[in-house]
C-alpha positions, 0 to 999 in steps of 0.5 A, spaced: 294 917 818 301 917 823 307 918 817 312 912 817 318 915 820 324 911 816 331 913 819 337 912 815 344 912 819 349 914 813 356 912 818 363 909 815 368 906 820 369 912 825 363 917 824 356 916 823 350 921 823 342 920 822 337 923 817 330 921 817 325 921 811 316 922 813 314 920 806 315 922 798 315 931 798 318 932 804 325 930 803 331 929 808 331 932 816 337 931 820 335 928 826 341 932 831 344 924 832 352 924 831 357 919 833 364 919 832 369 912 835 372 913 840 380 913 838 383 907 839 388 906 846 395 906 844 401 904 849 407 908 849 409 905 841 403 907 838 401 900 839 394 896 844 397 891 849 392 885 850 393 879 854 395 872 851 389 867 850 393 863 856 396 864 861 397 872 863 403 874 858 401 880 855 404 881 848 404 888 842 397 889 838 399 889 831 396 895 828 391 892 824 388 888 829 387 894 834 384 897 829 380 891 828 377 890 835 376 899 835 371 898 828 368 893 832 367 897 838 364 903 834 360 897 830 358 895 837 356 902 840 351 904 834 348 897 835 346 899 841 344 906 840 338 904 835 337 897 837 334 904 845 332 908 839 328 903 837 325 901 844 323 908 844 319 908 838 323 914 835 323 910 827 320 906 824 324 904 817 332 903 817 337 904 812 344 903 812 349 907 808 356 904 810 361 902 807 361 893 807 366 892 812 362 896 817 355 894 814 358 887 815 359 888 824 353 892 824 350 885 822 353 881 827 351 886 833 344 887 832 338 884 835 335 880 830 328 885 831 332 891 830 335 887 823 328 886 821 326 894 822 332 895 815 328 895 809 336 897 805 342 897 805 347 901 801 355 899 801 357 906 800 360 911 805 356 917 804 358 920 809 363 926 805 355 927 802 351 933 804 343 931 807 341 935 801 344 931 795 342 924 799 336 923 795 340 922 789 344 916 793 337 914 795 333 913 789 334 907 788 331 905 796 326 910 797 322 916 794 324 922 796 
């Protein structure tokens, strides 16, 4: 019987990594699938530009709101990258490690099938954690 290949995606707002479980008494392997976000573009003062919602004026970005729409984009990318992962067939199962506020963007940008394939989602940033102290993490969502 093929293993069940249950991938978990451990990211936070500006990197993210992939482990993959095979089943009880095999542990974790890192998959070699890294992202990290794009920094976000600045104007001269630090600062995004983007035009008015009418007419074509152009105003400042507040830092918050550039950091926002770079977050989305990060979301957005990863998003992508699983939803062509798993046209490829490369896993199974998904479990999310984020912390909420991207926990949250990754469920707007995901294709309802791709939604269907999570079986957990923590809200936590474990991305300081090592791939061999993840189990303890996970116990609650998977025997490893």
């Amino acid at each position: 019987m093929k293993p069940i290949r249950t991938w978990i995606l451990v990211a936070n707002g500006v990197q993210a990594t992939l482990v993959e479980h095979t089943g009880p008494g095999h542990g974790l392997a890192d998959v070699g699938i890294r992202w990290t976000a794009e920094p976000a573009q600045a104007h001269r003062d630090g600062l995004g530009r983007a035009f008015d919602r009418k007419g074509s004026s152009r105003h400042r970005i507040e830092p918050h709101h550039a950091g926002a729409q770079a977050h989305e984009a990060f979301a957005r990318r990863l998003a992508g990258d699983l939803w062509r992962l798993r046209a490829e067939n490369r896993f199974d199962r998904l479990i999310i490690c984020a912390p909420p506020a991207l926990l949250g963007s990754l469920r707007k940008q995901m294709p309802t099938p791709l939604k269907a394939d999570i079986m957990a989602e923590i809200s936590k940033d474990l991305t300081q954690v090592p791939t061999a102290k993840l189990p303890t993490e996970l116990a609650h969502a998977l025997a490893v």
